[in-house]
C-alpha positions as CSV (number, residue, x, y, z in Angstrom):
1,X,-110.8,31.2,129.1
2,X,-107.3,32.5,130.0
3,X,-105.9,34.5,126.8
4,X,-102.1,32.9,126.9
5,X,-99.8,35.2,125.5
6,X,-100.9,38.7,125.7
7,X,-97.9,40.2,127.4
8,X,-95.9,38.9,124.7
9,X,-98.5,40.5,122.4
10,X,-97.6,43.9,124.4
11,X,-93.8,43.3,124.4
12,X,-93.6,42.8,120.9
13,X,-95.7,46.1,120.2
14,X,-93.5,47.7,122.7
15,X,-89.9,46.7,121.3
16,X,-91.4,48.2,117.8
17,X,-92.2,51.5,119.5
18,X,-89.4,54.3,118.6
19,X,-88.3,56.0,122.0
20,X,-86.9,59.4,120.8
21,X,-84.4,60.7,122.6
22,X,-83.3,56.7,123.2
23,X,-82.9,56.8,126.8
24,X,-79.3,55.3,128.1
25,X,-81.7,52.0,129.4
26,X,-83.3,51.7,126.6
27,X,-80.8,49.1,124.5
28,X,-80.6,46.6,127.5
29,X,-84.1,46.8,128.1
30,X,-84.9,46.2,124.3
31,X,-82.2,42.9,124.4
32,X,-83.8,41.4,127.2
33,X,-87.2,42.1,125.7
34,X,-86.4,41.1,122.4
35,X,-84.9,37.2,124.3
36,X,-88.1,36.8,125.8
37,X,-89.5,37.4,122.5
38,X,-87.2,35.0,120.9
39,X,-88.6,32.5,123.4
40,X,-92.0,32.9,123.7
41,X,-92.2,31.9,120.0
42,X,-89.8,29.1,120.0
43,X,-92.4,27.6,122.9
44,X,-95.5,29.0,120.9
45,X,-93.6,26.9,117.2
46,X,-93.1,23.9,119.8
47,X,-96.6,24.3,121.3
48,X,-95.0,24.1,125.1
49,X,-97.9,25.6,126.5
50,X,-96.5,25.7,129.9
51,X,-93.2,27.5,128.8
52,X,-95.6,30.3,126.9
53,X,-97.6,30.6,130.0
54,X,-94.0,30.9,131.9
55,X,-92.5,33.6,129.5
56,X,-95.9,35.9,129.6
57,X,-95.6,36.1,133.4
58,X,-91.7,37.6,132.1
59,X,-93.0,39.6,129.7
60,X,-95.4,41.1,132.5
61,X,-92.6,41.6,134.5
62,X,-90.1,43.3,131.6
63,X,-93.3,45.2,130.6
64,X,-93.3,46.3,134.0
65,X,-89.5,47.1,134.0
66,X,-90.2,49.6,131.4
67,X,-92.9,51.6,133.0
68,X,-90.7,52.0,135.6
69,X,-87.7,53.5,133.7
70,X,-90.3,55.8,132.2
71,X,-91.6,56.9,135.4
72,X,-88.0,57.5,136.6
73,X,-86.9,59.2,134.3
């Protein structure tokens, strides 16, 4: 069975995880996270499976955003 939701699991833990020095990406990275966020639980509270399953393929991919920055920089 297809565990729904764990890159929104990841996301969240990631937006709670201080980066020190902030990098100059970090604040855009953290809004765009944080509206995925915002999302995934308004479909979770709505039980819009579909939409979850939609917003934890973007949460993959803002996940995936971030390693990059890291990498980068």
């Amino acid at each position: 069975m297809e565990h729904i939701g764990k890159n929104v699991e990841r996301l969240q833990e990631l937006i709670q995880t201080p980066v020190k020095p902030p990098p100059s990406w970090i604040q855009s990275w953290q809004a765009e996270a944080e509206h995925v966020l915002h999302l995934a639980n308004k479909a979770k509270d709505t039980n819009d499976l579909e939409e979850l399953k939609r917003l934890d393929t973007e949460a993959e991919r803002v996940i995936k955003d971030r390693e990059g920055f890291v990498e980068n920089n």
